[in-house]
N, CA, C and O atoms as CSV, one atom per row, in Angstrom:
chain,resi,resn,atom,element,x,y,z
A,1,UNK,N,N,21.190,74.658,117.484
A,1,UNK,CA,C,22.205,74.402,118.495
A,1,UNK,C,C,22.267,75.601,119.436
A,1,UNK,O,O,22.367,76.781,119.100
A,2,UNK,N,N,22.183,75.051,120.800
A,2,UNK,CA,C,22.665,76.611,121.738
A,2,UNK,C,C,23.941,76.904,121.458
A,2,UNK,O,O,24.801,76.177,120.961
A,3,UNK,N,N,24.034,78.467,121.950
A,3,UNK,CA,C,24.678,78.729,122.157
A,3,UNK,C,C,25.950,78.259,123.259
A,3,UNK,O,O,27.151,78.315,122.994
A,4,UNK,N,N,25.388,77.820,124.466
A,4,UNK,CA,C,26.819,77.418,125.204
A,4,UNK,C,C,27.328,75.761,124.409
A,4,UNK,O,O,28.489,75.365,124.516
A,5,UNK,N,N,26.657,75.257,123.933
A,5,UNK,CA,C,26.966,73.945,123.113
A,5,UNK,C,C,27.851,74.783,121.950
A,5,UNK,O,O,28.612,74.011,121.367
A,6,UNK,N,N,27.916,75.794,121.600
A,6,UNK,CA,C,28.217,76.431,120.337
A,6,UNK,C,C,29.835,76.934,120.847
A,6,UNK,O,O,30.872,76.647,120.248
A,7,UNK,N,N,29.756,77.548,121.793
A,7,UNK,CA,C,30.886,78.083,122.678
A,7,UNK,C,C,31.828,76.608,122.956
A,7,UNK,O,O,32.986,76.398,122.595
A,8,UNK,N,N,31.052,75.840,123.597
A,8,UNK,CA,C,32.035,75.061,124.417
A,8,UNK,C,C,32.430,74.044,123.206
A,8,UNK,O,O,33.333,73.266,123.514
A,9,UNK,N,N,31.880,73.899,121.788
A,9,UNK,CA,C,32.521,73.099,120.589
A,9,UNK,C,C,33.521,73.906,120.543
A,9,UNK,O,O,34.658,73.594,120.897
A,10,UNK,N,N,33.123,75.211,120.024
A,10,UNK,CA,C,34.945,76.183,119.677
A,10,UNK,C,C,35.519,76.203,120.243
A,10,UNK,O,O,36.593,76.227,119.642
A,11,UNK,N,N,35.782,76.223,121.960
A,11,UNK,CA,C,36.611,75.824,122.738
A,11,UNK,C,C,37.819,74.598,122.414
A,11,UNK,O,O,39.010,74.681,122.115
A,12,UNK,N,N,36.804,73.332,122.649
A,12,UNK,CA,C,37.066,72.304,122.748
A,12,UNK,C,C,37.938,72.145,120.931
A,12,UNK,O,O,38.919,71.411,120.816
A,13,UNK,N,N,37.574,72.658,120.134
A,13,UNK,CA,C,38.078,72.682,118.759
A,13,UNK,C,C,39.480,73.931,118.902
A,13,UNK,O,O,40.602,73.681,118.463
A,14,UNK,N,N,39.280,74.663,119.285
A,14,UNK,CA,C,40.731,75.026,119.679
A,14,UNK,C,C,41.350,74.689,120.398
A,14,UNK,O,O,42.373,75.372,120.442
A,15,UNK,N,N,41.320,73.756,121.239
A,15,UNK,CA,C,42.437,73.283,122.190
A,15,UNK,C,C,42.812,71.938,121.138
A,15,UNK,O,O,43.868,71.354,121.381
A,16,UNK,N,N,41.999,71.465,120.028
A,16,UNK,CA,C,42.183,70.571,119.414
A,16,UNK,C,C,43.795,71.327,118.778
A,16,UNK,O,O,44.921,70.947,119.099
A,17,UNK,N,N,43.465,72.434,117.846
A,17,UNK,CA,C,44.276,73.186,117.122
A,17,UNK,C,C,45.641,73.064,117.534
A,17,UNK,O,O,46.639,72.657,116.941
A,18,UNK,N,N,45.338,73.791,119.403
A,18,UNK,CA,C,46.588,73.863,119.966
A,18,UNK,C,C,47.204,73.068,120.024
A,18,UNK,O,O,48.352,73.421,119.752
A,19,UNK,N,N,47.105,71.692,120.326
A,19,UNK,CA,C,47.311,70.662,120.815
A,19,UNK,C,C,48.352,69.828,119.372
A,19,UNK,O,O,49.459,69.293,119.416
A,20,UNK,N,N,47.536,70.011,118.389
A,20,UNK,CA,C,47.907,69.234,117.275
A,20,UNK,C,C,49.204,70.278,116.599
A,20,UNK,O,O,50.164,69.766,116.024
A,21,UNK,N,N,49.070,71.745,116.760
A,21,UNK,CA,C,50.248,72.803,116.329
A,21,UNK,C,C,51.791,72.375,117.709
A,21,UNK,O,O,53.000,72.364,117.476
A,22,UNK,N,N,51.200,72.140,118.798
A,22,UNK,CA,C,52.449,71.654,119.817
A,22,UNK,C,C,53.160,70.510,119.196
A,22,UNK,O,O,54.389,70.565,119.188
A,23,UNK,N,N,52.514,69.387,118.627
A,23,UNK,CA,C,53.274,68.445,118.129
A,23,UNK,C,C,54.452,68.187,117.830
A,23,UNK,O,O,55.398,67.493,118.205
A,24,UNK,N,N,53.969,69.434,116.512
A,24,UNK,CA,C,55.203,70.229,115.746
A,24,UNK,C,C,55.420,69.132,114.325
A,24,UNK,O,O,56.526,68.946,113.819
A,25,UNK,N,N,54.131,68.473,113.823
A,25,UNK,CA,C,54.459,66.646,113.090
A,25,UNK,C,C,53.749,67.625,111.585
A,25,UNK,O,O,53.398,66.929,110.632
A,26,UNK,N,N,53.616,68.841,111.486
A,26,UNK,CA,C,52.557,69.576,110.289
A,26,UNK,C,C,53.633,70.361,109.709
A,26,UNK,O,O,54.661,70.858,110.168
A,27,UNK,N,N,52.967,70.315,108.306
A,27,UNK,CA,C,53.507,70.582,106.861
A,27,UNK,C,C,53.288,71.985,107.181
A,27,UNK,O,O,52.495,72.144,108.109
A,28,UNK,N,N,53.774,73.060,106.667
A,28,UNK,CA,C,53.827,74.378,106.644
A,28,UNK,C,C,52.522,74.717,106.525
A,28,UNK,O,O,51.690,75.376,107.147
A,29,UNK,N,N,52.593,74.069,105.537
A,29,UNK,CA,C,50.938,74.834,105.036
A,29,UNK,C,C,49.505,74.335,105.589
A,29,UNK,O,O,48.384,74.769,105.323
A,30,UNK,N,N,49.879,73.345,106.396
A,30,UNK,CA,C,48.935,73.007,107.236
A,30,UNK,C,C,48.092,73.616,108.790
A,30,UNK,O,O,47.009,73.759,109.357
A,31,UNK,N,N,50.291,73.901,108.930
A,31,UNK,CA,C,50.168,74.863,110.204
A,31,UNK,C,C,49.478,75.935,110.032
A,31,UNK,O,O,48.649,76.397,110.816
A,32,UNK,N,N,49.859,76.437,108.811
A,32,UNK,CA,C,48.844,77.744,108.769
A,32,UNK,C,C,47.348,78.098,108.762
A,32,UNK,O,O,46.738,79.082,109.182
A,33,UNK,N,N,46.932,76.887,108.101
A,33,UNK,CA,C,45.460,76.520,107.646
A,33,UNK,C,C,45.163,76.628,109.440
A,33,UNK,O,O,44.506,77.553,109.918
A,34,UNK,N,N,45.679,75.686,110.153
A,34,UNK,CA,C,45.679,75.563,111.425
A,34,UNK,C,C,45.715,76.890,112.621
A,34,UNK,O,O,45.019,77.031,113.626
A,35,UNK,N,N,46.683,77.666,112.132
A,35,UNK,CA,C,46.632,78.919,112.927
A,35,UNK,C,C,45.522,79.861,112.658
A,35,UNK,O,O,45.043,80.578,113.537
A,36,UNK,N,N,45.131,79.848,111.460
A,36,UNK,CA,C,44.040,80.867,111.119
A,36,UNK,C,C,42.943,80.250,111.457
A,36,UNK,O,O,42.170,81.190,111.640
A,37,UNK,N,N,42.514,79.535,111.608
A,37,UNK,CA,C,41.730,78.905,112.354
A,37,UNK,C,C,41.563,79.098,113.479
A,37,UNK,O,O,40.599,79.726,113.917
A,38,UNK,N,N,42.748,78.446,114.387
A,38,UNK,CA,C,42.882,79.241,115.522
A,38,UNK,C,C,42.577,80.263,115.969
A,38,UNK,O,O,41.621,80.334,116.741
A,39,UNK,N,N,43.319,81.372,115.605
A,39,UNK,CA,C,42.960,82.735,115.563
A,39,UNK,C,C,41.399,83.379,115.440
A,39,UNK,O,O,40.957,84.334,116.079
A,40,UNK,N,N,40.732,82.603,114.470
A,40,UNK,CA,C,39.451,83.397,114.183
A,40,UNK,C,C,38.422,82.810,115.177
A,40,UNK,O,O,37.419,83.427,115.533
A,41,UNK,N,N,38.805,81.358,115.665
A,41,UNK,CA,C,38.035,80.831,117.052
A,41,UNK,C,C,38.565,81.511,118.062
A,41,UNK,O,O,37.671,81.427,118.904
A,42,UNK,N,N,39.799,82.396,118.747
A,42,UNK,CA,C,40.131,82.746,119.660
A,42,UNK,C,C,39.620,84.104,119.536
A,42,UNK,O,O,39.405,84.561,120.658
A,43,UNK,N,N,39.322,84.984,118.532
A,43,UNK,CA,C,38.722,86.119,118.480
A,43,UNK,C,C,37.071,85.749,118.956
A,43,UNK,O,O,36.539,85.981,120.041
A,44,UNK,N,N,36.585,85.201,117.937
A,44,UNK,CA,C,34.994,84.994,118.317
A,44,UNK,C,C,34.414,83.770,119.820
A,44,UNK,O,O,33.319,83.380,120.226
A,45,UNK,N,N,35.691,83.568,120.179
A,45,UNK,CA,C,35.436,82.973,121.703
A,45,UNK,C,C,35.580,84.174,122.660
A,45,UNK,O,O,34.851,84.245,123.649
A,46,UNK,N,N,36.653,85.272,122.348
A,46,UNK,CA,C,36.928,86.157,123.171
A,46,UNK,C,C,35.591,87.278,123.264
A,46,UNK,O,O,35.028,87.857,124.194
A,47,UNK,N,N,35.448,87.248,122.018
A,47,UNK,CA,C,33.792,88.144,121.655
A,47,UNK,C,C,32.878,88.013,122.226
A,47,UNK,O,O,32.072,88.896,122.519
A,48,UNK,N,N,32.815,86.458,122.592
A,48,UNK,CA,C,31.076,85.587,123.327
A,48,UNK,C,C,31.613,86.187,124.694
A,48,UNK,O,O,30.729,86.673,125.400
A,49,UNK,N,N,32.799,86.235,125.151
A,49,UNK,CA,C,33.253,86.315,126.799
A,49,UNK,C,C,32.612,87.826,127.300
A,49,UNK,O,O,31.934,88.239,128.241
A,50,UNK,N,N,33.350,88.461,125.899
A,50,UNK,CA,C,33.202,90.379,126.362
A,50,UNK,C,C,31.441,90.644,126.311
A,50,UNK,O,O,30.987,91.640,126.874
A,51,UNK,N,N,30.771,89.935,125.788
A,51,UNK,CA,C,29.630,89.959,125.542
A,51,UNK,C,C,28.603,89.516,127.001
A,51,UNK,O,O,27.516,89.959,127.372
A,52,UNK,N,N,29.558,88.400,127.612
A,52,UNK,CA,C,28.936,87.717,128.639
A,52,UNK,C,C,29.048,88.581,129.724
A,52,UNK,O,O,28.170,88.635,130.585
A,53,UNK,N,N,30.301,89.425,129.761
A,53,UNK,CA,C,30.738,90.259,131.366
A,53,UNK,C,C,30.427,91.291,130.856
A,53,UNK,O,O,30.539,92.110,131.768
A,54,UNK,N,N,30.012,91.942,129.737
A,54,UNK,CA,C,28.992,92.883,129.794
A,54,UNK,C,C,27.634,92.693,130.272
A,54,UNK,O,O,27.190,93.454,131.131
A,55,UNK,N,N,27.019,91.865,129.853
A,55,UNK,CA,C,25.887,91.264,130.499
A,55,UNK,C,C,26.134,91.282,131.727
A,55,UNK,O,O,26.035,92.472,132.026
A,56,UNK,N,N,26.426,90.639,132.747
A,56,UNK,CA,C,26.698,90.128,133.887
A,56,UNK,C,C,26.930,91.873,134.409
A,56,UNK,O,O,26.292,92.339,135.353
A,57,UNK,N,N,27.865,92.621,133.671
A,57,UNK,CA,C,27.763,93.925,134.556
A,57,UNK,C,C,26.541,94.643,134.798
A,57,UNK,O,O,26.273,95.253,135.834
A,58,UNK,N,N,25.519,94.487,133.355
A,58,UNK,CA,C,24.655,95.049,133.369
A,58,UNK,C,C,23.633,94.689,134.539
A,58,UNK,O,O,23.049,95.530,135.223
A,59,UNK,N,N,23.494,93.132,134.675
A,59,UNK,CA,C,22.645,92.414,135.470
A,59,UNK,C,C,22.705,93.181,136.909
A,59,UNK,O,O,21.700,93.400,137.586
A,60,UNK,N,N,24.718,93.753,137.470
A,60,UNK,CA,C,24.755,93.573,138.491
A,60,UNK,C,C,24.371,95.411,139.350
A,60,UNK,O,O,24.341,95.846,140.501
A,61,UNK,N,N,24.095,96.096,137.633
A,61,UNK,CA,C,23.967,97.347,138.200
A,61,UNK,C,C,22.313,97.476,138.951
A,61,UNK,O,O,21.405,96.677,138.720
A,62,UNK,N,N,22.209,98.718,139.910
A,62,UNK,CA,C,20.431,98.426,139.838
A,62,UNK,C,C,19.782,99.757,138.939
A,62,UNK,O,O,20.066,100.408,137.933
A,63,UNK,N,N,18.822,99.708,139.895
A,63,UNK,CA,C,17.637,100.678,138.560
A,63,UNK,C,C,18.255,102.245,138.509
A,63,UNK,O,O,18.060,102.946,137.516
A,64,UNK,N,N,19.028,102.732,139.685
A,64,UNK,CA,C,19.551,103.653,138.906
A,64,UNK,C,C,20.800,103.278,138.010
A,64,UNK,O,O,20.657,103.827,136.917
A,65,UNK,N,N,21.181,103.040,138.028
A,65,UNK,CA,C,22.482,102.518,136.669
A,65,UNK,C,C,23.825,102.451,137.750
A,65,UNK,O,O,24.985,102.575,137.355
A,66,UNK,N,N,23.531,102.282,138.850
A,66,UNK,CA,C,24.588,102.389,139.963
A,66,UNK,C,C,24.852,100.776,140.624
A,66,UNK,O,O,23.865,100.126,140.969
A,67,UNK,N,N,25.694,100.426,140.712
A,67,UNK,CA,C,26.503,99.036,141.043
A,67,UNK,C,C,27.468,98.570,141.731
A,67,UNK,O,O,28.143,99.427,142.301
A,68,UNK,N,N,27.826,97.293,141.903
A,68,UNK,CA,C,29.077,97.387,142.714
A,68,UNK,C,C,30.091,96.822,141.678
A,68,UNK,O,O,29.791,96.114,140.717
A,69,UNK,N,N,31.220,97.202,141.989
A,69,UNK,CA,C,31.937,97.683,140.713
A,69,UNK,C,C,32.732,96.210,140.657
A,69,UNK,O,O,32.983,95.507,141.636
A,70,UNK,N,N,33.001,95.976,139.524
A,70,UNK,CA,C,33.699,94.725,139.110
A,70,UNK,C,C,34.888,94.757,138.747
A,70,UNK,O,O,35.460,95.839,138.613
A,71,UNK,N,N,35.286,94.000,138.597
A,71,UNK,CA,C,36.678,93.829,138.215
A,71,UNK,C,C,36.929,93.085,136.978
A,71,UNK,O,O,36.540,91.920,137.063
A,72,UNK,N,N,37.763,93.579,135.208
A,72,UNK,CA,C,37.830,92.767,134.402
A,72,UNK,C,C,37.812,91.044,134.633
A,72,UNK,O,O,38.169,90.501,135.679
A,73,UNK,N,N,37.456,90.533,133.760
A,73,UNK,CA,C,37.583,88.734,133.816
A,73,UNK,C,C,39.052,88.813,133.035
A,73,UNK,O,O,39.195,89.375,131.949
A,74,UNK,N,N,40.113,88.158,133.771
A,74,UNK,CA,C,41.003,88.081,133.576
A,74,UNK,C,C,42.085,86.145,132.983
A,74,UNK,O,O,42.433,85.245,133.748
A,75,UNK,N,N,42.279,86.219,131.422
A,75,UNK,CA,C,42.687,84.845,131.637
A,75,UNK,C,C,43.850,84.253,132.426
A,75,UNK,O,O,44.714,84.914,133.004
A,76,UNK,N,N,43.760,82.860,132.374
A,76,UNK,CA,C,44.979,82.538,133.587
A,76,UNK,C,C,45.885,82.982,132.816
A,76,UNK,O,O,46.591,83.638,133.582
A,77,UNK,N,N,46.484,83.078,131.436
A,77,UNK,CA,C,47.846,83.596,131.408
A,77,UNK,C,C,48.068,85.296,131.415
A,77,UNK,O,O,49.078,85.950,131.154
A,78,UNK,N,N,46.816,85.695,131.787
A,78,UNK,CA,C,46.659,87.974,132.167
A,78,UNK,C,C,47.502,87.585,133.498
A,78,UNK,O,O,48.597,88.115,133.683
A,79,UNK,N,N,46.992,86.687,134.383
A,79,UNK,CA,C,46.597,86.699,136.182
A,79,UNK,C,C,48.178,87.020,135.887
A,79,UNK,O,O,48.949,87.235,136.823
């Protein structure tokens, strides 16, 4: 499986999470099963991101290591 197929399942599987924790219709112990879950897809989604705009910085420096300078990727709820 690629990788962006790999990314955009955990995505799409955490908005599942979110979606089903908004309800508010889950047993305690479900929610939790549910949040940690959450959590460990929102870390290793955030990981693939920092990974990607490192890349992308690297791409945008040239051969001396000099660039035009970027600005963090910011989510809509940072903006």
């Amino acid at each position: 499986m690629d990788k962006k197929v790999d990314f955009e399942k955990m995505f799409q599987d955490l908005e599942g999470i979110v979606k089903k924790m908004e309800e508010g219709n889950l047993p305690l112990a479900d929610s939790l099963e549910l949040f940690e879950r959450g959590i460990s897809l929102s870390r290793t989604l955030r990981a693939e991101l920092d990974a990607v705009e490192n890349r992308v910085e690297m791409l945008m420096k040239n051969a001396d290591g000099e660039g035009e300078a970027t600005t963090p990727f910011l989510l809509q709820e940072e903006k």
